[in-house]
C-alpha positions in Angstrom: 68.4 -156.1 -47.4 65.2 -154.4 -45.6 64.2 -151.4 -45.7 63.3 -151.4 -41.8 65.1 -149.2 -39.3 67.4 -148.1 -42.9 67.9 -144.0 -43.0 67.0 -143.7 -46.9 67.8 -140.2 -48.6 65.4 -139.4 -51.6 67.3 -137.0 -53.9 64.1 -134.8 -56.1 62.0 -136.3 -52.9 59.3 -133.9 -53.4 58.6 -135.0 -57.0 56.2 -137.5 -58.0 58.6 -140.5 -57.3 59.5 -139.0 -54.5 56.2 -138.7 -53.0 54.5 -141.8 -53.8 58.0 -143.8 -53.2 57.9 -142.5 -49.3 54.0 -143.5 -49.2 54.7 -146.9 -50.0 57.8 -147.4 -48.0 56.4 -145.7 -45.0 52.9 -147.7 -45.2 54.4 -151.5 -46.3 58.5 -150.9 -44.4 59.5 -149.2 -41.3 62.5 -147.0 -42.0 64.3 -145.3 -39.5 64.1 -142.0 -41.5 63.2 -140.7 -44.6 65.1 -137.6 -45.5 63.6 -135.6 -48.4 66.1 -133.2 -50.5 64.6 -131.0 -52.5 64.9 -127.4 -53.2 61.8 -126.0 -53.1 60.5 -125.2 -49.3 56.9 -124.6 -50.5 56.6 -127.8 -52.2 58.8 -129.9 -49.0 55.7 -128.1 -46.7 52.6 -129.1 -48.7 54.4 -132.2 -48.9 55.0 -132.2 -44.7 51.0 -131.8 -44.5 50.1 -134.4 -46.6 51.8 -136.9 -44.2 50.7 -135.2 -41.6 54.5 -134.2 -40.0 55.4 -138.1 -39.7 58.3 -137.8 -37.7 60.5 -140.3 -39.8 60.3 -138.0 -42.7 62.8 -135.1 -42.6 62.8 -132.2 -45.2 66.4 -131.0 -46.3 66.8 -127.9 -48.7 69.1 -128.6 -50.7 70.6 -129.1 -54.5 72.5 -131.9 -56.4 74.6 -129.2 -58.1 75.8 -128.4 -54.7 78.2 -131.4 -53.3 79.1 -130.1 -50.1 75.5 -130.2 -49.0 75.0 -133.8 -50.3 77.5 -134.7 -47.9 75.9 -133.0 -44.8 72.4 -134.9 -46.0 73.9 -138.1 -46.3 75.9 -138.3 -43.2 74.5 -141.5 -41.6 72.4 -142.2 -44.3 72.4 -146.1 -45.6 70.4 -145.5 -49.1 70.4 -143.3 -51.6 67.5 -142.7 -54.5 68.7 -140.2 -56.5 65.4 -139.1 -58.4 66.8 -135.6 -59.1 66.6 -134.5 -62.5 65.5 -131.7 -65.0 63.5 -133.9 -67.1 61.4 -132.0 -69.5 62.8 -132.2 -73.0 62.1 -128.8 -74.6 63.4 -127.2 -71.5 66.3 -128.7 -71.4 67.0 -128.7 -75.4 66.6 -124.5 -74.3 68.4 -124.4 -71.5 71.5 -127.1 -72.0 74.2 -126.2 -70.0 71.4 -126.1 -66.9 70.4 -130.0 -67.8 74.2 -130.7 -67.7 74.5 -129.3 -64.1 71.8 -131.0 -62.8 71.9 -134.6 -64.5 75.1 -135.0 -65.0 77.3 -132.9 -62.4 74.7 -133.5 -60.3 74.7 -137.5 -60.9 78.6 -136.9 -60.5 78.0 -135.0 -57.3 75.9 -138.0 -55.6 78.3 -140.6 -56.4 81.0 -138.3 -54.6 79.0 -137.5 -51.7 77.7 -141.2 -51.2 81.1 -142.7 -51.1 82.6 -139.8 -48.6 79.7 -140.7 -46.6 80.0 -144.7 -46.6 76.5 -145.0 -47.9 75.4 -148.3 -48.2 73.4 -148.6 -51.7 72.9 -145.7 -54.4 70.2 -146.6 -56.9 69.5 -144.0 -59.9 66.4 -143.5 -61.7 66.9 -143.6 -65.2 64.8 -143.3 -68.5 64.0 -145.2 -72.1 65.1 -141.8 -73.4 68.6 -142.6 -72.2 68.9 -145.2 -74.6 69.8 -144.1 -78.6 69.0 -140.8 -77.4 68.1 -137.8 -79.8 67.4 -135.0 -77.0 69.7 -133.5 -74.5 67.6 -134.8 -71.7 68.5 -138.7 -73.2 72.1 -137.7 -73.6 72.5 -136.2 -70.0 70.6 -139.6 -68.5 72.8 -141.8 -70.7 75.9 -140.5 -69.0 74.5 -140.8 -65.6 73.9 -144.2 -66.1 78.1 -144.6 -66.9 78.6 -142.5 -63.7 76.5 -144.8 -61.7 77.9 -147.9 -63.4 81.5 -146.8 -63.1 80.5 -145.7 -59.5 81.5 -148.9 -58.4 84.7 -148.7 -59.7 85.7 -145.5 -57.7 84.2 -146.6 -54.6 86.8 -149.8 -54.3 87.1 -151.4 -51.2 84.8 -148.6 -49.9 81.7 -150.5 -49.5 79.2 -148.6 -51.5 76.9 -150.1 -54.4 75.8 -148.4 -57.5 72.7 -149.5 -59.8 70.4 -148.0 -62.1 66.8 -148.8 -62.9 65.8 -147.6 -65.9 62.1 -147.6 -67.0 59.6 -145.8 -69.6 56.9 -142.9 -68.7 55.3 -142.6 -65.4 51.7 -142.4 -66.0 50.6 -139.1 -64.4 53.5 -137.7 -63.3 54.1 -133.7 -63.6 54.7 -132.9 -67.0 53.5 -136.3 -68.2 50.6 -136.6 -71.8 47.8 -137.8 -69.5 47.3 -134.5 -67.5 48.0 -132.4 -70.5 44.8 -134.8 -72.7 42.8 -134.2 -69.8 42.9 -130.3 -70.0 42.9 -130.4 -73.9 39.6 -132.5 -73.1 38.1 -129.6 -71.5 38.0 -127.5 -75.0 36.7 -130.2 -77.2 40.3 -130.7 -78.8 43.2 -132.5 -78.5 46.4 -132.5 -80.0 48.5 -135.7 -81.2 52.2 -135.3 -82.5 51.8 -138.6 -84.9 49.2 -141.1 -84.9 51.8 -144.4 -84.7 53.7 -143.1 -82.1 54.1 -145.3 -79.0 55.0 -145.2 -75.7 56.4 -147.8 -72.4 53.7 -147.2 -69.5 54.3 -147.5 -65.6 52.0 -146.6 -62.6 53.8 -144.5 -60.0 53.1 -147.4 -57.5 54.1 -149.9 -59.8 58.0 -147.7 -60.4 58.1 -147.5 -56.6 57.6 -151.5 -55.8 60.1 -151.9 -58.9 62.4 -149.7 -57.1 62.6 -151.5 -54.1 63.0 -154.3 -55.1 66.0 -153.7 -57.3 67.4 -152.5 -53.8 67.1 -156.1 -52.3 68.6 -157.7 -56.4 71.1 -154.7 -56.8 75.3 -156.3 -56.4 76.5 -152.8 -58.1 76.4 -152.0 -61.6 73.6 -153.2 -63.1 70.7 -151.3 -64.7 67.3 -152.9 -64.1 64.6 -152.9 -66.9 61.0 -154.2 -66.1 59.0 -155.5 -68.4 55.9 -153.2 -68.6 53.4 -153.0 -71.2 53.0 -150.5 -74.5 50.2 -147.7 -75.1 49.8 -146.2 -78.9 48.9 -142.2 -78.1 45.5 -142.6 -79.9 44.3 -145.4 -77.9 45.3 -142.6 -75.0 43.4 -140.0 -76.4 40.5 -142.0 -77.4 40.3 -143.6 -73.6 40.4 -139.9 -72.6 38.2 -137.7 -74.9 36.5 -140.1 -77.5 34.0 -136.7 -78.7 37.0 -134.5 -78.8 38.6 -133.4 -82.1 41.9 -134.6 -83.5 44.3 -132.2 -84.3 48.2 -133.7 -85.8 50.9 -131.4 -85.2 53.9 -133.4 -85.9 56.6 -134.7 -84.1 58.4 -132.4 -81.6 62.0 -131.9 -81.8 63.8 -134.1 -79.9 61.3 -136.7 -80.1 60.6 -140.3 -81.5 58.2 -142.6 -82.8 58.7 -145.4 -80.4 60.8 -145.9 -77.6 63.5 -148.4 -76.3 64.4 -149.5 -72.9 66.9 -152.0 -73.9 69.1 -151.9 -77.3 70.3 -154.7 -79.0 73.8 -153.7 -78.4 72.8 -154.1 -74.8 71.5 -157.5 -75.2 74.9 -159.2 -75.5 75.3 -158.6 -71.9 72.1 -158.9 -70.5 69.5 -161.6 -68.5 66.2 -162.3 -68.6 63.6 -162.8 -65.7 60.5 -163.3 -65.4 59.0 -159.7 -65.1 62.9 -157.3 -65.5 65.8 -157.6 -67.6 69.4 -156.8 -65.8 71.9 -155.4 -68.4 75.2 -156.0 -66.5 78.1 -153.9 -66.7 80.9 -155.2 -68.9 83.7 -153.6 -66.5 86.0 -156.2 -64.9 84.8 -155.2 -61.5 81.4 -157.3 -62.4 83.0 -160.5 -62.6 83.4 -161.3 -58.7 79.0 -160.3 -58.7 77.3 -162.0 -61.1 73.8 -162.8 -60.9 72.4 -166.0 -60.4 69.4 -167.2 -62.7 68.3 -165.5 -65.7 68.8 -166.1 -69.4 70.6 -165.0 -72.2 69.0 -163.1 -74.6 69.4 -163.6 -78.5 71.7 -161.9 -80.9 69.7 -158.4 -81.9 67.1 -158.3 -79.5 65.5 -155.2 -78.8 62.8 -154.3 -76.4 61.1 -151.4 -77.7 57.8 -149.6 -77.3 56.1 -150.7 -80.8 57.5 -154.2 -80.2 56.4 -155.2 -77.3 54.4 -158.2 -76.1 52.3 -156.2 -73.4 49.7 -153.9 -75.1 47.4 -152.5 -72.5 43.8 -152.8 -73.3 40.5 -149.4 -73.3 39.6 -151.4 -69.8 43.1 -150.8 -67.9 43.8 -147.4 -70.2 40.5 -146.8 -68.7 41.0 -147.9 -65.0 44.7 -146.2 -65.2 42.8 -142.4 -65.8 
């Protein structure tokens, strides 16, 4: 499946995804339209001017809470990215019922919407976080990947496709460590929840290209893992602000040591390829789409943060800031 002459809806399209996902698909594809939902006008404008009023991009106001509008976006629309989500931990461990709208009635409101509008292929964005999750924000993405999953089962004979692709923190993204070391850098101090913690990296470009490509793999139902590599937060700090002073406040609520993108409970029912992992879903709906190639993982294997074979070095941590 190409991208070319496709009308592709971007749900959050104003976010960082968003942004850098219709860069890359406007400068390497040739979609018929890109439609942008989002509900802030100011940030869809700045947005406009930075790609200088490309016709194929079209700005929709707009909320996943709200279904009816969904519908109106997608009308003739043949993919959907839904990137939409409240994503911030402490905000949403303070404001729950608000996380629930968004990620899950939300989630629930674009599988609705993309069926009603004989979409051709949803794919969700999801998050290691989603996986054994101790927040609110882990719990809320862990039950959109069930919605998307069991999307397929409610869209029948309908056509439409669910998948997810779930990967670890986007290096630079709003909200995201590297921005917050860089203005702790500025004072001479820097603060570090725990020195062993470790997280899953991925450039923006590099979620994008993964992205896309899962669009071309997806049958419906799967959740796509790449393999990316591992950062320990001091090596992060010391690539940043080497002079700066150390200060340990301790683990945040809500948040752990290491991460896990796929669980060994998952790995049962997963493949192996060369640079992803595709957990498949274990509804009876999978068995007429099962993916060629791959292998089987072993009995109690876990892919997690601090185990991981990719480590990235001070030169890329480097090049990456």
């Amino acid at each position: 499946m190409t991208l070319d002459g496709k009308t592709i809806l971007v749900t959050g399209g104003t976010g960082s995804f968003g942004k850098k996902f219709s860069e890359v698909v406007l400068r390497e594809h040739d979609p018929k339209a890109i439609r942008v939902f989002s509900r802030g006008e100011l940030l869809q404008l700045q947005m406009s001017r930075h790609f200088d009023g490309d016709p194929r991009l079209r700005f929709f106001i707009g909320d996943v809470r709200d279904k009816d509008r969904l519908r109106r976006a997608m009308s003739g629309v043949d993919i959907v990215v839904h990137a939409a989500a409240l994503k911030h931990v402490p905000a949403c461990e303070y404001n729950p019922l608000e996380a629930i709208k968004t990620n899950i009635d939300g989630a629930a409101n674009v599988i609705d919407a993309a069926i009603d509008s004989g979409v051709e292929k949803v794919i969700a964005l999801s998050t290691d976080k989603a996986v054994h999750p101790i927040n609110l924000y882990g719990a809320t993405k862990l039950v959109a990947e069930k919605l998307f999953t069991q999307g397929n089962a409610y869209a029948g004979g309908s056509g439409t496709r669910f998948s997810v692709v779930r990967y670890g923190n986007v290096i630079g993204s709003r909200g995201s460590v590297i921005p917050l070391f860089l203005k702790q850098k500025e004072t001479g101090k820097i603060t570090i929840t725990d020195e062993r913690m470790t997280r899953f990296w991925i450039t923006l470009e590099k979620g994008v290209h993964f992205v896309v490509e899962c669009l071309e793999r997806m049958q419906g139902g799967e959740i796509f893992v790449p393999k990316i590599p591992s950062m320990k937060l001091m090596d992060l700090a010391d690539a940043i602000a080497p002079e700066a002073e150390r200060e340990i406040s301790g683990i945040r609520p809500g948040e752990k040591l290491d991460e896990i993108l796929l669980a060994e409970e998952e790995a049962s029912h997963t493949r192996e390829f060369e640079d992803h992992f595709v957990v498949e879903p274990e509804d009876p709906f999978w068995n007429s789409r099962s993916l060629n190639g791959g292998k089987k993982l072993p009995a109690g294997f876990r892919y997690t943060s601090d185990n991981n074979a990719q480590w990235l070095t001070s030169e890329e941590i480097q090049k990456m800031i």
